[in-house]
C-alpha positions as CSV (number, residue, x, y, z in Angstrom):
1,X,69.6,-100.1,167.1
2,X,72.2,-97.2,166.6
3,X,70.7,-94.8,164.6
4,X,74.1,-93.9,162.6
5,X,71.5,-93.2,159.5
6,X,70.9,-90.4,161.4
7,X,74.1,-88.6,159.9
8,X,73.8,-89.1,156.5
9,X,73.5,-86.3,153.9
10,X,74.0,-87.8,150.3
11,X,74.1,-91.9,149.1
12,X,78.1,-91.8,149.3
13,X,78.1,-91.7,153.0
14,X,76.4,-95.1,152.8
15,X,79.3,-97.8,153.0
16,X,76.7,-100.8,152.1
17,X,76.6,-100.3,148.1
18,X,72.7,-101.7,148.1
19,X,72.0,-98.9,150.5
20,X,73.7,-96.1,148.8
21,X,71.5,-97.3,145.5
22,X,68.4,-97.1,147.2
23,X,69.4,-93.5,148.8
24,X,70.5,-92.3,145.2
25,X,67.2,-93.4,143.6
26,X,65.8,-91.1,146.4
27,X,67.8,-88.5,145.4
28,X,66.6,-88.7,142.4
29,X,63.0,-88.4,143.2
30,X,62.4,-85.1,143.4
31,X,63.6,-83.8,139.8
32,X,62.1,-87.1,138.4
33,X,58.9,-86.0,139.7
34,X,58.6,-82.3,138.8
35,X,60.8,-82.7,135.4
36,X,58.5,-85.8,134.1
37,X,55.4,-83.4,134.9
38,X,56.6,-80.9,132.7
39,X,57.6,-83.4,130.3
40,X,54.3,-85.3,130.0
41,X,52.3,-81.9,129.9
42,X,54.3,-81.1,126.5
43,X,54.5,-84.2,125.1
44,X,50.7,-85.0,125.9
45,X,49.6,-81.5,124.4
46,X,50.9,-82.4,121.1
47,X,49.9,-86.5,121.2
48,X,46.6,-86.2,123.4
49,X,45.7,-82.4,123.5
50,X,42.4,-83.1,124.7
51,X,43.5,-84.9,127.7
52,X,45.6,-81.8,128.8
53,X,43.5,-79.4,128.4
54,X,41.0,-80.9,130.5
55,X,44.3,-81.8,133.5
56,X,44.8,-77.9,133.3
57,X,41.5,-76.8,134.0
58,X,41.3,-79.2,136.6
59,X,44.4,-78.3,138.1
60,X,43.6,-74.7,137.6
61,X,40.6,-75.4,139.7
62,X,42.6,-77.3,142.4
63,X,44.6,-74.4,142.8
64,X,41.6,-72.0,143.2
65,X,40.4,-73.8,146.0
66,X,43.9,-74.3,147.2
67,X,44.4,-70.7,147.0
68,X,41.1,-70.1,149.1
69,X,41.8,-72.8,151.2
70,X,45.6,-70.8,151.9
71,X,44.2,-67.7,151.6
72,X,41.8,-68.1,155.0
73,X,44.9,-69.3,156.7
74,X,46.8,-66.7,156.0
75,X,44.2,-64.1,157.2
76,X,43.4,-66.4,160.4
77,X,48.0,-66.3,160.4
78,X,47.9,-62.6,160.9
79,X,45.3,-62.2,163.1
80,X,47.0,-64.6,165.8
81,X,50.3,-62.4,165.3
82,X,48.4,-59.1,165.4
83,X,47.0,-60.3,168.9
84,X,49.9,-62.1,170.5
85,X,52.0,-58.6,169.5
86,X,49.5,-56.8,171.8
87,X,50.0,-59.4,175.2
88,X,52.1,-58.5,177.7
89,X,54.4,-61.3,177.7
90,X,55.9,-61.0,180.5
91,X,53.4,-60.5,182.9
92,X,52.0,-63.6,181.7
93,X,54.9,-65.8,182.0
94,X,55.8,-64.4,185.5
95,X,52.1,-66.4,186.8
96,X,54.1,-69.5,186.7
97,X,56.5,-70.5,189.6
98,X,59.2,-71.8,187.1
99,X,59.3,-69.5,184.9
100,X,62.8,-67.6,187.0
101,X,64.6,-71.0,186.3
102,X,64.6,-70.6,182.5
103,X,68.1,-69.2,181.0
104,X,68.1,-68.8,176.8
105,X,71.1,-69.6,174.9
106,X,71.0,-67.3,171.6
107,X,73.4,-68.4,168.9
108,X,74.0,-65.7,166.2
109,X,76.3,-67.4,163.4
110,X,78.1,-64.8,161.1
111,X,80.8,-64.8,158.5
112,X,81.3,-61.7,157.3
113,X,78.6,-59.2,157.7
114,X,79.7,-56.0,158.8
115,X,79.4,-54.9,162.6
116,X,76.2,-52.5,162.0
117,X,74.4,-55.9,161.3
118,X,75.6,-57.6,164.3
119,X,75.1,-54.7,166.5
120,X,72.0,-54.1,165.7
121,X,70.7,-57.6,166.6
122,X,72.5,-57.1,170.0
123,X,70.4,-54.0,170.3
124,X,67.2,-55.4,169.3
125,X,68.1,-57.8,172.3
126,X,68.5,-55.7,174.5
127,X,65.5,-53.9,174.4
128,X,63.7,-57.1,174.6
129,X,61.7,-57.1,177.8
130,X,63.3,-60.1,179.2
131,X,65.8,-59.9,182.2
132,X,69.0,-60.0,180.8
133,X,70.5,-61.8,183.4
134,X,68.7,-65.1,182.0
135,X,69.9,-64.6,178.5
136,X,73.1,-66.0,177.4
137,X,74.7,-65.0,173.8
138,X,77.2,-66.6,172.1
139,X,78.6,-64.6,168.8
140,X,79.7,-67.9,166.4
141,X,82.4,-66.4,164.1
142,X,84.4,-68.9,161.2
143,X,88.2,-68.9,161.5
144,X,87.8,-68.6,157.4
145,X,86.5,-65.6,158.2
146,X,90.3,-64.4,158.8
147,X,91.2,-61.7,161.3
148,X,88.5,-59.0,160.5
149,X,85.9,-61.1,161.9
150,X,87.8,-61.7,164.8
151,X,88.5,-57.9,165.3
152,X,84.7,-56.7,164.7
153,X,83.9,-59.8,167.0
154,X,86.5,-58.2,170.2
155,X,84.7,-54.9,169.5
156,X,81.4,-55.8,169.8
157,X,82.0,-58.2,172.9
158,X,83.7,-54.7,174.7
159,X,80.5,-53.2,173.9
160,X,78.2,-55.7,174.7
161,X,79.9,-58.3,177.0
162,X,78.9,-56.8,180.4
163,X,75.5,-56.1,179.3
164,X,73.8,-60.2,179.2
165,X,74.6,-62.7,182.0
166,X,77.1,-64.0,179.6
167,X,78.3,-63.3,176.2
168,X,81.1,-65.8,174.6
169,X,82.9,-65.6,170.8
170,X,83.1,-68.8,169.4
171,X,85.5,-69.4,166.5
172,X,84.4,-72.1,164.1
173,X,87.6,-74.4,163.0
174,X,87.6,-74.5,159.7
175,X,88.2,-77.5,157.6
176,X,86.6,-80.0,159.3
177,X,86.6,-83.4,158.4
178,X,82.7,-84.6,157.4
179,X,81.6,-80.8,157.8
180,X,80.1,-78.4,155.5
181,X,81.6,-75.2,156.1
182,X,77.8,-72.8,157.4
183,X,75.7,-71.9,159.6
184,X,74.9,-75.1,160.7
185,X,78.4,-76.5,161.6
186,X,79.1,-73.4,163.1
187,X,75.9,-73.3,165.3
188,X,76.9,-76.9,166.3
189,X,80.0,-75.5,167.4
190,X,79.0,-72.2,169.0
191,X,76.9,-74.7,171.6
192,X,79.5,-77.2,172.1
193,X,81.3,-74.1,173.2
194,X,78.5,-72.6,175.5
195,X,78.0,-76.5,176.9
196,X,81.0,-76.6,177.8
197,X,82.5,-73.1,178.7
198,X,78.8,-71.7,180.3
199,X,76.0,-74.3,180.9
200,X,78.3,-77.2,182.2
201,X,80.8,-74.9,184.4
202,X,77.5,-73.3,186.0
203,X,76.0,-76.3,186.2
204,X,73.0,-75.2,184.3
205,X,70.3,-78.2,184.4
206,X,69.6,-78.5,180.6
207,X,65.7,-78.8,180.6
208,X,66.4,-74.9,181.6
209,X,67.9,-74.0,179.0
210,X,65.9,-72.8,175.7
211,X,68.5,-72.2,172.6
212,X,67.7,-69.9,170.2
213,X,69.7,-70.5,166.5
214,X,69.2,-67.1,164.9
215,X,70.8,-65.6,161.5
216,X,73.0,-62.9,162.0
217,X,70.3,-60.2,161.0
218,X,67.4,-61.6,162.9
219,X,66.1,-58.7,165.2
220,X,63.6,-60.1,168.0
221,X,60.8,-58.2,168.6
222,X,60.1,-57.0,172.7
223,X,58.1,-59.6,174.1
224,X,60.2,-62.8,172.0
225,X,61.6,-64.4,175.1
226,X,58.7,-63.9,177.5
227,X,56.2,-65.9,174.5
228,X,58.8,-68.3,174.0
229,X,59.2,-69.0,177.8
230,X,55.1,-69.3,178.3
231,X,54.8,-71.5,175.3
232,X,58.0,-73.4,176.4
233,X,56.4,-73.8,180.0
234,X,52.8,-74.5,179.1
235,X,53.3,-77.3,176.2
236,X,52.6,-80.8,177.0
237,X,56.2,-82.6,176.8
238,X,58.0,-79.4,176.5
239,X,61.5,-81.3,175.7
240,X,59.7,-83.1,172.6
241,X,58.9,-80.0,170.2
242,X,60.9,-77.1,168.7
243,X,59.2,-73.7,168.6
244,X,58.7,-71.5,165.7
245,X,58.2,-67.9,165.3
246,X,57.0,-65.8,162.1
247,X,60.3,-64.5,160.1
248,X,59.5,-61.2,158.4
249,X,61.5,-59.0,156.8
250,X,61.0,-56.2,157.9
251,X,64.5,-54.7,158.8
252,X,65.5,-53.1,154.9
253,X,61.7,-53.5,153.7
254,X,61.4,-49.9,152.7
255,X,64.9,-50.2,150.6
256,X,64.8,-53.3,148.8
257,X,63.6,-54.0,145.0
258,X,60.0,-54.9,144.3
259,X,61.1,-58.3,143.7
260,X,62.9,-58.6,146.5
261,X,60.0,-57.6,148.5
262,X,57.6,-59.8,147.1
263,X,59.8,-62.8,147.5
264,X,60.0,-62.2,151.1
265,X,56.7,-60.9,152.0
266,X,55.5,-64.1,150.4
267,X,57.5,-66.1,152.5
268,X,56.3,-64.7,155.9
269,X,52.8,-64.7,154.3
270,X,53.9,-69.1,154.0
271,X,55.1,-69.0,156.9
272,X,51.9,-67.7,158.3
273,X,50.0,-70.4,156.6
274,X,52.2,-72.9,157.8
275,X,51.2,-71.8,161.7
276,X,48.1,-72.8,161.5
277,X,48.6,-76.2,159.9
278,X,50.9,-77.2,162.7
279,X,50.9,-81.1,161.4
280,X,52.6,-79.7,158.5
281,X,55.1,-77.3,160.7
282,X,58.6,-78.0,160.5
283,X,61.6,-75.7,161.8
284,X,62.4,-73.3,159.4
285,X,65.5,-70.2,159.5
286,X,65.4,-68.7,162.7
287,X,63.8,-71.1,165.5
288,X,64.3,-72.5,169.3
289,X,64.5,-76.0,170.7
290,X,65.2,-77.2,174.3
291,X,69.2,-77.5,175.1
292,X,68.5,-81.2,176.2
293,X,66.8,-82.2,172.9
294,X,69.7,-80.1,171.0
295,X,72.3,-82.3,172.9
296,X,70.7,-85.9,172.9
297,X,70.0,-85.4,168.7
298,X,73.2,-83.7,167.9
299,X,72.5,-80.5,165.1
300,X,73.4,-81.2,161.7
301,X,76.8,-80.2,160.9
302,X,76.8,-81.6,157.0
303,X,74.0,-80.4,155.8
304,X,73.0,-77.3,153.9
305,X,69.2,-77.1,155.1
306,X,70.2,-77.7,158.8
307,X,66.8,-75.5,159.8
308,X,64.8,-77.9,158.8
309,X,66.8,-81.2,158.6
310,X,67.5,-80.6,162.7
311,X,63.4,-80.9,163.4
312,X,63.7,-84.2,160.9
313,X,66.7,-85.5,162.8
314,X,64.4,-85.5,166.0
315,X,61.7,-86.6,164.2
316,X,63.4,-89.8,163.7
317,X,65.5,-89.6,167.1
318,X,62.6,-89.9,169.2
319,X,60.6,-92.2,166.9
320,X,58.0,-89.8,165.5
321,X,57.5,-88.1,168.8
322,X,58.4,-84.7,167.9
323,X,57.1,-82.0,167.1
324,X,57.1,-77.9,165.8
325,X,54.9,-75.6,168.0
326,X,54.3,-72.8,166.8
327,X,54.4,-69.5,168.8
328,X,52.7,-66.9,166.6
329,X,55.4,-64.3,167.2
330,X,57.7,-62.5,164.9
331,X,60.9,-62.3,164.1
332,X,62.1,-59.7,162.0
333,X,65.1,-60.3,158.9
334,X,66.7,-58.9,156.1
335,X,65.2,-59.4,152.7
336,X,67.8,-59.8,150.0
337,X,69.8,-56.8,149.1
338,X,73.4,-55.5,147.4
339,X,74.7,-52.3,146.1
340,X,72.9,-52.9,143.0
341,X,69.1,-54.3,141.4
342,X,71.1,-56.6,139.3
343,X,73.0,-58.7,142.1
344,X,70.8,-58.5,144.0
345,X,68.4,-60.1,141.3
346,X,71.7,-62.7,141.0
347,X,71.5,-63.3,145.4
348,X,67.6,-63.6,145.5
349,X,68.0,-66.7,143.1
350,X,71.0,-68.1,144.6
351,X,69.0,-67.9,147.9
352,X,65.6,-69.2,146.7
353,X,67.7,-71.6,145.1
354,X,69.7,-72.2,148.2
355,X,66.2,-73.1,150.0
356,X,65.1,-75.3,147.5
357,X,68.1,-77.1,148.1
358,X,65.5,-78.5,151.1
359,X,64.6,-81.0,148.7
360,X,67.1,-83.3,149.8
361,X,65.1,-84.0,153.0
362,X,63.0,-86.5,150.9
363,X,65.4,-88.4,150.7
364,X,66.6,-88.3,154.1
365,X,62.9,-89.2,155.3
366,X,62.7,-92.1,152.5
367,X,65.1,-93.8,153.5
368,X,65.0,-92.7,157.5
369,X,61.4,-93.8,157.5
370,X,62.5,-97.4,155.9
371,X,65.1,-97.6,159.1
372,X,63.3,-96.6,161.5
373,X,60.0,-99.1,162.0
374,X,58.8,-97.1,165.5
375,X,57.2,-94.5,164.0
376,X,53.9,-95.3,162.9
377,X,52.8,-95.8,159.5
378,X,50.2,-92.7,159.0
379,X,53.0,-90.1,160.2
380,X,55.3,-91.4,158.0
381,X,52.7,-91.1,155.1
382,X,51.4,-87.7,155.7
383,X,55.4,-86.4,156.3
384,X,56.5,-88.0,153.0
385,X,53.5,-86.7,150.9
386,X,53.8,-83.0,152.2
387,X,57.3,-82.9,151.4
388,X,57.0,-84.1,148.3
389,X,53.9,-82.5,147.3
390,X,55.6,-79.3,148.6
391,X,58.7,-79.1,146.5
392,X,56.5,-80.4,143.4
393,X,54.6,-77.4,143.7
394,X,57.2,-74.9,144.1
395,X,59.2,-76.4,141.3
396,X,56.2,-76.7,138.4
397,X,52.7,-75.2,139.8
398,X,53.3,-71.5,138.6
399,X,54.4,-72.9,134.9
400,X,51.8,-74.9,135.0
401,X,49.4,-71.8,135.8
402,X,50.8,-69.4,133.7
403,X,52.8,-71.2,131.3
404,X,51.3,-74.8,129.9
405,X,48.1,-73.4,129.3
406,X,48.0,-72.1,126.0
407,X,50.0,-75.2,125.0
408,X,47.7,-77.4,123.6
409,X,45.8,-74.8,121.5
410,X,50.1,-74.7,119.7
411,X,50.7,-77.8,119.6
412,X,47.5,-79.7,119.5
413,X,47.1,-79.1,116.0
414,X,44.7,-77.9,113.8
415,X,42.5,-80.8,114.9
416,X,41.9,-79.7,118.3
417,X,42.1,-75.6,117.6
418,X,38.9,-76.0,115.4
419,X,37.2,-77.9,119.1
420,X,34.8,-76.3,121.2
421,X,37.0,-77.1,123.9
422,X,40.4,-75.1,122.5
423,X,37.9,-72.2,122.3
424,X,36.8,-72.4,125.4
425,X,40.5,-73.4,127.2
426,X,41.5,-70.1,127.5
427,X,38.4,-68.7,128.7
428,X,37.7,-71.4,131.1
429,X,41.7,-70.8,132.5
430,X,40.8,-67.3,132.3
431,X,38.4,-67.2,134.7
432,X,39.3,-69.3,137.1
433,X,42.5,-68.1,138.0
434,X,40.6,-64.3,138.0
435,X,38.6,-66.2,140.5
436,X,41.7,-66.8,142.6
437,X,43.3,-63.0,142.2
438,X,41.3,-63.4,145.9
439,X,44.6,-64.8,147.6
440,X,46.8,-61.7,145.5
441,X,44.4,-59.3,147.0
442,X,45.0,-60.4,150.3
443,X,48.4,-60.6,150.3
444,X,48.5,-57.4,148.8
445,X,46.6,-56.0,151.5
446,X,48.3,-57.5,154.1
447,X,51.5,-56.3,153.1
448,X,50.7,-52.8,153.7
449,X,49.4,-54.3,157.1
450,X,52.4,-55.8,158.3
451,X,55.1,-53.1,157.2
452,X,57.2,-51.2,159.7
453,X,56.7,-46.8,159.9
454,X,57.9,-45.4,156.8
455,X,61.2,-43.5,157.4
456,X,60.6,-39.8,156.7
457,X,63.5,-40.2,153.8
458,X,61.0,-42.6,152.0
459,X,58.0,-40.8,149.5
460,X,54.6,-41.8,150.6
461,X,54.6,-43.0,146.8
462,X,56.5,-46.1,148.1
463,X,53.1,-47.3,149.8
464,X,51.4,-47.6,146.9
465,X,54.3,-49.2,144.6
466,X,54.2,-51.7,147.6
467,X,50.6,-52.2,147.3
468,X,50.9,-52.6,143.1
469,X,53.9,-54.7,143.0
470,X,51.8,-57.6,143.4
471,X,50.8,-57.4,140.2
472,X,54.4,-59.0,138.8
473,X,53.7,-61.9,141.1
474,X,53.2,-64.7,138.4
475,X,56.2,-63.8,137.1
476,X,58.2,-63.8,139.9
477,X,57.0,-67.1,141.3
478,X,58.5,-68.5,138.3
479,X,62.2,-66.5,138.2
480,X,62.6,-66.7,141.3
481,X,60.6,-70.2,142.5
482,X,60.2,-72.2,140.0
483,X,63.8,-71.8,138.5
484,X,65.3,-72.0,141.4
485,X,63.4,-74.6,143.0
486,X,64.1,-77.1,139.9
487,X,68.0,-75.5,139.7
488,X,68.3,-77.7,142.9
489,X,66.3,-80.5,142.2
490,X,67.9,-81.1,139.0
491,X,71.3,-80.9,140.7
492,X,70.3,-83.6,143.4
493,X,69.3,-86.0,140.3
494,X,72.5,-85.4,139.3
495,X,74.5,-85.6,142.2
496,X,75.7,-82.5,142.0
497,X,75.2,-81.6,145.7
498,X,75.5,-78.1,146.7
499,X,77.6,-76.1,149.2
500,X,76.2,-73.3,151.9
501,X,75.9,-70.1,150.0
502,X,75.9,-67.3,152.5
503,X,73.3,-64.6,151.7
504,X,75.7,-61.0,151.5
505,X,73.7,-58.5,154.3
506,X,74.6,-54.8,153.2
507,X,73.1,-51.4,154.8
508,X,72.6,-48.7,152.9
């Protein structure tokens, strides 16, 4: 069967109107989910207080032990990147015969960030410890970029052009019919170009060619290609997985707001997490995949979330058999920043917000999972309830940790504030979450760990203000996750789908 399901992004791409119900009830899933949570914790804290108040210490007690359970991850996370930063790459990858034949196609998608930003990843490429006559780079500029982009593009292909075996400027179309104008529809084209222009004219056999879909800022640390070749050369059905690295942001760390920083330190720290549960792994920001795969599933050109709807789209391509390997090397990225605290405060939500938008790949896998009968019944299971459980979390566990608590002792009444129980709520709550300040010590900790030298225009004070900003994590896991996170759920109930919002990269 043709899998033209494949392709879809929102219920009014399905023609059949009993299909496009079915996909809209999906959409609807996720904000019906986390809203009706909310919902029933308010309404049951005034009509059944007692009931609540024992769910939230519960809860509060599942997400102890989730917390420890995330927390020994994490430190097992950073371990594995602390040692595969000190292997020599390359010597290892040079061991196997093959390992000459492998050429890597790096995409790097901009719109308009200034040339610093791109020349910078150029440079970071450079100095990476891989011969650059295997490494192929293809700068994917938008036409409605207009003529400056196409300018800073010609002047940073003079510099660089001769420098890689071959560097090409793609320009992105725009208005495309059944295309959402970002990085994914111009990644899509940037290889179509390369295919074409490059891999196809050199005749290029694809199984030797690894493509790397970067943002503009990502900077790849020395040994990137060299781990990337040995993992890509040592897996079991190496054309049947995408491989991850660790994003961290690392490149404006010492310059960005506190919130800014936690927001991104905490995503690296997930990230981390995510590494070592590689069943629950999917392809997130900047990753790699084998040229063949790239080709035979076709990258998501009408999506916002391409990153992770591309690993989904092979997912269901090759009928379950496909997979996210993890490679336990970083990356290094911007963390969000402007001119001023306050917009940047206005781009960390857009961008948290931007994420959360992932939450239309339950749909996708609802209704890609009812299609497709080939893959088996316990992947689709464990898929669909990590997903779910995932973006339920994000959007109501921190209100429901430091929020919903004290609601029944408010609204229960003077009935249940004279119980032994509303005395003992707050103490019980108490307790257990101090219990879990565990995981907020190590990520405080690690933080420090993982930063880059401080520049010598930086105060030493800075380390400590890193180490201490920790303490405003509660409430920035409800501005900016929380919010956000039910911002795009709520807007997928609605229909009201959203467009790629490009995150502004400045330098100071």
């Amino acid at each position: 069967m043709e899998k033209t399901y494949l392709d879809i992004s929102k219920a009014a791409d399905l023609v059949d109107l009993k299909e496009r119900r079915i996909y809209r009830f999906f959409e609807m899933l996720p904000g019906l989910i986390s809203l009706g949570t909310l919902f029933i914790v308010i309404v049951f804290s005034w009509w059944q207080p007692v009931w609540i108040a024992i769910f939230i210490i519960l809860f509060c007690f599942y997400y102890f032990l989730k917390i420890l359970f995330l927390s020994i991850h994490q430190l097992v996370g950073y371990f594995q990147m602390k040692n595969h930063l000190k292997i020599d790459w390359m010597e290892k990858v040079k061991k196997i015969k093959r390992w000459n034949d492998i050429y890597h196609l790096v995409v790097l998608p901009t719109y308009k960030e200034g040339i610093e930003v791109l020349e910078e990843s150029l440079e970071a490429l450079l100095n990476s410890y891989y011969p650059m006559e295997k490494i192929i780079v293809v700068l994917a500029i938008e036409e409605r970029a207009g003529k400056d982009a196409l300018n800073i593009a010609k002047i940073v292909e003079k510099k660089y052009g001769n420098k890689f075996f071959k560097f090409s400027i793609s320009v992105h179309p725009k208005d495309i019919i059944g295309e959402i104008a970002g990085k994914g529809s111009n990644s899509a084209w940037a290889v179509k170009v390369a295919k074409t222009e490059i891999i196809d004219k050199l005749k290029i056999p694809y199984k030797n060619v690894i493509v790397s879909n970067f943002d503009i800022d990502t900077k790849v640390y020395p040994y990137y290609f060299g781990c990337l070749t040995w993992y890509y050369l040592t897996t079991k059905k190496p054309l049947r997985a995408s491989y991850q690295p660790i994003p961290i942001y690392n490149n404006n760390v010492w310059d960005v707001p506190f919130f800014s920083r936690v927001v991104a330190t905490s995503n690296t720290f997930w990230q981390m997490v995510q590494q070592e549960r590689v069943e629950k792994l999917t392809t997130y920001s900047t990753h790699a995949m084998p040229f063949q795969a790239w080709i035979d599933v076709g990258y998501p050109v009408n999506i916002v979330s391409d990153d992770s709807r591309i690993f989904w789209r092979a997912f269901l391509y090759y009928d379950g058999d496909y997979r996210v390997i993890p490679i336990h090397y970083p990356v290094s990225m911007d963390a969000v920043m402007t001119k001023s605290v306050l917009r940047t405060a206005i781009n960390q939500y857009k961008q948290q917000r931007r994420w959360a938008w992932g939450c239309n790949e339950i749909p996708y896998l609802f209704f890609g999972f009812l299609k497709n009968k080939k893959v088996p019944f316990l992947k689709k299971f464990s898929h669909l309830y990590t997903v779910i459980d995932g973006f339920w979390s994000w959007a109501t566990a921190a209100l429901l940790i430091f929020i919903l608590g004290w609601l029944p002792i408010r609204l229960g009444g003077e009935k249940f504030s004279i119980t032994v129980l509303s005395y003992n709520l707050p103490v019980l709550t108490g307790r257990i979450m101090m219990f879990s300040l565990f995981g907020l010590i190590v990520s405080a900790i690690l933080s420090t760990l993982i930063l880059p030298r401080r520049p010598k225009n930086v105060s030493w004070i800075r380390n400590l203000t890193i180490l201490l900003q920790w303490i405003f994590l509660p409430i920035t896991l409800i501005i900016f996750g929380s919010f956000p996170a039910l911002d795009a759920q709520i807007r997928l109930m609605l229909g009201k789908y959203m467009g790629f919002w490009v995150t502004e990269k400045t330098r100071k």
